[in-house]
VEXDREN-2710 file (C-alpha; in Angstrom, 1 decimal):
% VEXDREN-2710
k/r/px/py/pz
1/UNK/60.1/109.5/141.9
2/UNK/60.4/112.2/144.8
3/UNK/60.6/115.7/144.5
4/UNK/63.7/117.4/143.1
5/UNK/64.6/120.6/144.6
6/UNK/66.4/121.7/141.6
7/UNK/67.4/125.3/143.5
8/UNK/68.4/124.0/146.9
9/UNK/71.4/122.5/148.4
10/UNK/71.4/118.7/148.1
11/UNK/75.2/118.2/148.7
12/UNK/75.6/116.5/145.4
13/UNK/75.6/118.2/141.5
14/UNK/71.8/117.6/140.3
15/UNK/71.0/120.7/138.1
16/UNK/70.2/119.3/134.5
17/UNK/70.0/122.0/131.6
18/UNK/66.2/120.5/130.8
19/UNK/65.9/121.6/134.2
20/UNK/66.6/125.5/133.5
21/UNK/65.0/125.3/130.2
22/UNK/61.7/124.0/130.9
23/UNK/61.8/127.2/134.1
24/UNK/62.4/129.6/130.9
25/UNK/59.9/128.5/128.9
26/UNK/57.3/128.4/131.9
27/UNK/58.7/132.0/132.7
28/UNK/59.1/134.4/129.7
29/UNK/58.3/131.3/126.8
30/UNK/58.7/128.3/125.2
31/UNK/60.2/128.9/121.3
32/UNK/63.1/130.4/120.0
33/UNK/64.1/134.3/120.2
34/UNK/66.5/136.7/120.3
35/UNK/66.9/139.0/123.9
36/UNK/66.3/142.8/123.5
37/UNK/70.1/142.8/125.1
38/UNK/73.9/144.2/124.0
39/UNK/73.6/144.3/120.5
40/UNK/70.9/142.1/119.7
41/UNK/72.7/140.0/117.0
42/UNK/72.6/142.8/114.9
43/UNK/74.0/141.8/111.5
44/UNK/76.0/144.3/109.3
45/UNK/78.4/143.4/106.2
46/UNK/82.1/144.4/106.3
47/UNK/82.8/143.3/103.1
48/UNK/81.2/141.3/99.5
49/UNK/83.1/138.3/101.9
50/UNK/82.7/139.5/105.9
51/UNK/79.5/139.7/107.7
52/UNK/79.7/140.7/111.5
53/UNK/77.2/139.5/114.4
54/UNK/76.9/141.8/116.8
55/UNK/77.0/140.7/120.7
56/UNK/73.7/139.8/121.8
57/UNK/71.5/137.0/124.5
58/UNK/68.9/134.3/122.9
59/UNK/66.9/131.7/123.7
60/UNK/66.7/128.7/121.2
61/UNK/64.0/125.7/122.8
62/UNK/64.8/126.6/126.0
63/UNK/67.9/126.7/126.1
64/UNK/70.0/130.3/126.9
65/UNK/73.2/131.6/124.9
66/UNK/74.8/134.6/124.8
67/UNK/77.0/136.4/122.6
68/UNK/79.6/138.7/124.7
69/UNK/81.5/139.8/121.4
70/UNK/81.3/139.9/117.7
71/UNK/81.6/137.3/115.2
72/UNK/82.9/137.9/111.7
73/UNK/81.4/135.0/109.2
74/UNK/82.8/134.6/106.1
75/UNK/80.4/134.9/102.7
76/UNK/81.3/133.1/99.3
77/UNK/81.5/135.2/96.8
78/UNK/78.6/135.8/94.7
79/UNK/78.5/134.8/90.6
80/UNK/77.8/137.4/87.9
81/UNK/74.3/137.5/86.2
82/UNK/73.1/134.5/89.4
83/UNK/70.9/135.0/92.6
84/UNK/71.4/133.6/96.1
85/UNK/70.1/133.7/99.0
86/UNK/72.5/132.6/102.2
87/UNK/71.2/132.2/105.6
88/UNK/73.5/133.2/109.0
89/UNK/72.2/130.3/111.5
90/UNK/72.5/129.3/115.4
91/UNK/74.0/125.2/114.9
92/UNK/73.1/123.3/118.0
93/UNK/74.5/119.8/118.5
94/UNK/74.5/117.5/121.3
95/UNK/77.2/114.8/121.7
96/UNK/76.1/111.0/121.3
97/UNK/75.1/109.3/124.2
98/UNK/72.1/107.8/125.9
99/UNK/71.6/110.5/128.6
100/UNK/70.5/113.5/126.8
101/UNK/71.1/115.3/130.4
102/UNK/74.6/114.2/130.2
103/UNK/75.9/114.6/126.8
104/UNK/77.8/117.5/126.1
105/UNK/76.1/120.6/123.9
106/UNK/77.3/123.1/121.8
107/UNK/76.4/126.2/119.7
108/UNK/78.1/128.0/117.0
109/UNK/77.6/130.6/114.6
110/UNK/77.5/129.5/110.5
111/UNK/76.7/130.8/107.1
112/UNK/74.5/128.1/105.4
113/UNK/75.5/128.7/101.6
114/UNK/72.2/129.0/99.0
115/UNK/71.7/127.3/95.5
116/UNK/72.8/129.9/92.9
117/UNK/69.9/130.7/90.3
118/UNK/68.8/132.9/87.1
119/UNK/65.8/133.6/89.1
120/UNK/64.4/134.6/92.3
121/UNK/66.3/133.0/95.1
122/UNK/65.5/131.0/98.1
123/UNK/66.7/130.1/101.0
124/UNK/68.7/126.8/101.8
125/UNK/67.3/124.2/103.0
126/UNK/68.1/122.9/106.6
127/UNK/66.6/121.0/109.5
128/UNK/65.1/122.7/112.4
129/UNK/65.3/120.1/115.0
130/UNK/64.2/120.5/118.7
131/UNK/66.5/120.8/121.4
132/UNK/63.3/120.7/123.8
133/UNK/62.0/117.3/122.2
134/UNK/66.1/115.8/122.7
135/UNK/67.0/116.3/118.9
136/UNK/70.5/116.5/118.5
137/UNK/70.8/118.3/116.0
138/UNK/69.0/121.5/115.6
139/UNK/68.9/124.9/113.4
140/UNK/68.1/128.4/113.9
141/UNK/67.9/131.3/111.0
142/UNK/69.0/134.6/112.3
143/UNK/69.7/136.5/108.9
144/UNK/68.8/136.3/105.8
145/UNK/71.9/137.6/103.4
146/UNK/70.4/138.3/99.6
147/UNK/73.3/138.3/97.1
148/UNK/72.5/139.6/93.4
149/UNK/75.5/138.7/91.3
150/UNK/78.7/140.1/93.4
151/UNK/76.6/142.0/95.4
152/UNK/75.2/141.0/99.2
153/UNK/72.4/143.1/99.9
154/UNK/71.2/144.4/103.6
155/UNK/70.7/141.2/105.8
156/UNK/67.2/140.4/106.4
157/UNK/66.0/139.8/110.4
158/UNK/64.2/136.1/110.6
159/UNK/64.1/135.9/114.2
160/UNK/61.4/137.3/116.9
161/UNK/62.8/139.7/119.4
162/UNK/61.5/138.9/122.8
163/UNK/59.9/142.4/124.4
164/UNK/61.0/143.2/128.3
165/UNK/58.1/143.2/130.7
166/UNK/59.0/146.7/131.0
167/UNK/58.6/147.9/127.4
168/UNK/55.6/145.3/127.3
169/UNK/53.8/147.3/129.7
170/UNK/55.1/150.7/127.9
171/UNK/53.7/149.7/124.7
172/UNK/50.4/148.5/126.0
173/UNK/49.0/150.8/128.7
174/UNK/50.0/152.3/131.8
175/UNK/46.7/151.7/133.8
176/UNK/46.3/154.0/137.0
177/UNK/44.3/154.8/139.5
178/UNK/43.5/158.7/139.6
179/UNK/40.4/160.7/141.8
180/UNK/38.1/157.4/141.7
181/UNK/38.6/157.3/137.8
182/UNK/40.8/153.9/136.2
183/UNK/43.1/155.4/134.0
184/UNK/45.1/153.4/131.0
185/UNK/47.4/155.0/128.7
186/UNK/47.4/153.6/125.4
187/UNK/49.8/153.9/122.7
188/UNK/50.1/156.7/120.4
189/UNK/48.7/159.3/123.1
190/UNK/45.4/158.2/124.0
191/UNK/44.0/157.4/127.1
192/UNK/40.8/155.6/128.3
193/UNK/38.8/155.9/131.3
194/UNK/36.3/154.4/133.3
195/UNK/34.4/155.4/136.6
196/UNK/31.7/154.3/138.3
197/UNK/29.9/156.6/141.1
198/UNK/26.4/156.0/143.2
199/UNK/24.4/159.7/144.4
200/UNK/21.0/160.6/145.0
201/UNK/19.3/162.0/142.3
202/UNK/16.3/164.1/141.9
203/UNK/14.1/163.2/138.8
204/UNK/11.6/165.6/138.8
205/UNK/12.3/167.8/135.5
206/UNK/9.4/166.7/132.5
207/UNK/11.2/165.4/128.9
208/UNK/9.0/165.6/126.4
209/UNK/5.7/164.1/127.2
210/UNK/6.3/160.9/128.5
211/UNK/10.3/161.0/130.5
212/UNK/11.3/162.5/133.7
213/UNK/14.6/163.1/134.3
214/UNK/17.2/164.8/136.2
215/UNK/20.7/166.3/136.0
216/UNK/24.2/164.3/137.3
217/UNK/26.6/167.0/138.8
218/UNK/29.7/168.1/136.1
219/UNK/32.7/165.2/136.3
220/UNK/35.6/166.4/135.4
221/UNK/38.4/164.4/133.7
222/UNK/41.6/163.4/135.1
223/UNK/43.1/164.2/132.3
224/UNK/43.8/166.8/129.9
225/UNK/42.4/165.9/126.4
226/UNK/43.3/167.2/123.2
227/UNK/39.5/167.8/122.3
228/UNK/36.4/166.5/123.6
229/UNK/36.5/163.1/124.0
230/UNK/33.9/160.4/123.3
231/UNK/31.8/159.6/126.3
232/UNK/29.4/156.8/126.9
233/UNK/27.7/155.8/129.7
234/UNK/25.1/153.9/131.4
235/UNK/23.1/153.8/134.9
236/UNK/21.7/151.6/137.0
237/UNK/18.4/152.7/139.6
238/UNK/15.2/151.0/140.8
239/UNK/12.3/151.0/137.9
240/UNK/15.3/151.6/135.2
241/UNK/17.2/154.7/133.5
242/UNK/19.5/155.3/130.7
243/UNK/22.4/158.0/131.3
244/UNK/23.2/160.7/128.2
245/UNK/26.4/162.7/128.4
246/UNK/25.9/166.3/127.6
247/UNK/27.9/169.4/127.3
248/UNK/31.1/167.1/126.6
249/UNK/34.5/168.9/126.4
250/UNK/38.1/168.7/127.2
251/UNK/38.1/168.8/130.5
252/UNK/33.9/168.1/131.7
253/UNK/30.9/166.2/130.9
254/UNK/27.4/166.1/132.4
255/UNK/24.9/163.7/132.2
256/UNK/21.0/163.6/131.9
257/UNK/19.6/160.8/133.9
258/UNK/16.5/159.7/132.3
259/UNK/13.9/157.6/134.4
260/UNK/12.5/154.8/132.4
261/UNK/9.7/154.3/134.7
262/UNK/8.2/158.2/134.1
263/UNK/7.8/158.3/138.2
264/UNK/8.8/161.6/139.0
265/UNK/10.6/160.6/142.0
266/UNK/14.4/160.9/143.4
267/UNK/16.4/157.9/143.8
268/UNK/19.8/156.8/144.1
269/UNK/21.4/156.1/140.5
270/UNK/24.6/154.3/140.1
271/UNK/26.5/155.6/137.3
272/UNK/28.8/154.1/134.8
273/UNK/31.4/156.0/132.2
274/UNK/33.3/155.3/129.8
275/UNK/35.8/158.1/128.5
276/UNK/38.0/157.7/124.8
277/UNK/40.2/160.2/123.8
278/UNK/43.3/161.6/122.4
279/UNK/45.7/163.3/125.3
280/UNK/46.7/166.7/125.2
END
């Protein structure tokens, strides 16, 4: 079979809904969610009898529906003394025919009534289907709607809410590049940093009885921490060293350079940082 140039001209119709399905679900993911768009299905009762679903965008196996104003579904009335638990579902069907490409689908909003009990309630039973695997037949839970007696409780969110790349990279880090020093921003007002820098050190200063050492110039901090942050580091040099961050506050560190060979000698040490902290 040749290629099919599914966006391009062909002078003939040729785009199948498989088609745009399998590009979401290579996109933004295969599965079945809700958009963080208009109203996003939000579900609030009216009455014992009324629940309304807000507007709102979702994708259900690949395939894309929208919403573009509310729905008001009608509840059965509860029973005095009984439990129940009735679910408010996306129906999918797909008229008969050979050619799943070329039967006709459809999608609807419905309440799918619960089995009345003494007891703790749960949910109807249903089949899911897969609209991805050609089912044609297939069921999606949006709400749960917990009735005690005459009483229909707050409806309960069943679905996943797919995050924007935008507030996906809000709530995850904003990672930048600032003075030489990698800077992400994590959530809840930290950051963490990371530099790595190469100079020509002097180790000539006696530690204890055995080390040399020598003194990295102050770095200061991008950033403005709360309090001092935790700092680790480590360095690299001919005959070996180890790097210990001293004098650590908000704004400055410095480090001792330690030479593992005990050569009192100056060399060029590449240093490596790592920086934790809360942001002021």
């Amino acid at each position: 079979m040749a290629l099919d140039i599914v966006y391009g001209y062909q002078g003939k119709d040729h785009v199948k809904a498989s088609q745009l399905g399998r590009l979401l679900a290579g996109t933004i993911g295969a599965g079945r969610y809700v958009l963080d768009t208009q109203d996003g299905m939000a579900a609030k009762m009216q009455t014992a009898n009324k629940v309304r679903i807000g507007t709102g965008d979702l994708v259900m196996d690949n395939r894309y529906v929208t919403n573009e104003a509310y729905q008001d579904l009608t509840v059965e009335s509860g029973q005095s003394g009984y439990n129940r638990n009735d679910l408010v579902c996306v129906k999918y069907e797909r008229a008969a025919g050979s050619d799943p490409d070329h039967s006709v689908e459809s999608m609807e909003l419905v309440v799918i009534k619960g089995t009345p009990t003494t007891g703790t309630a749960s949910d109807p039973s249903y089949t899911a289907g897969d609209i991805s695997a050609q089912d044609s037949a297939a069921i999606m839970p949006l709400w749960r709607l917990p009735i005690n007696g005459l009483t229909v409780g707050n409806p309960v969110q069943l679905f996943k809410k797919h995050v924007s790349c935008s507030k996906f990279r809000d709530s995850v880090s904003r990672v930048d590049i600032v003075d030489g020093w990698t800077v992400a921003r994590l959530p809840g007002g930290y950051a963490a940093l990371h530099a790595a820098t190469t100079r020509y050190v002097a180790l000539d200063q006696q530690w204890g009885d055995y080390h040399v050492y020598g003194m990295w110039p102050r770095l200061t901090f991008p950033v403005a921490f709360a309090e001092s942050p935790v700092v680790t580091a480590s360095c690299e040099a001919s005959g070996g060293c180890f790097a210990m961050p001293e004098h650590v506050t908000e704004a400055t560190t410095e480090f001792r350079i330690v030479n593992v060979a005990r050569d009192p000698e100056s060399k060029d040490v590449t240093l490596h940082v790592s920086v934790f902290g809360r942001l002021a």
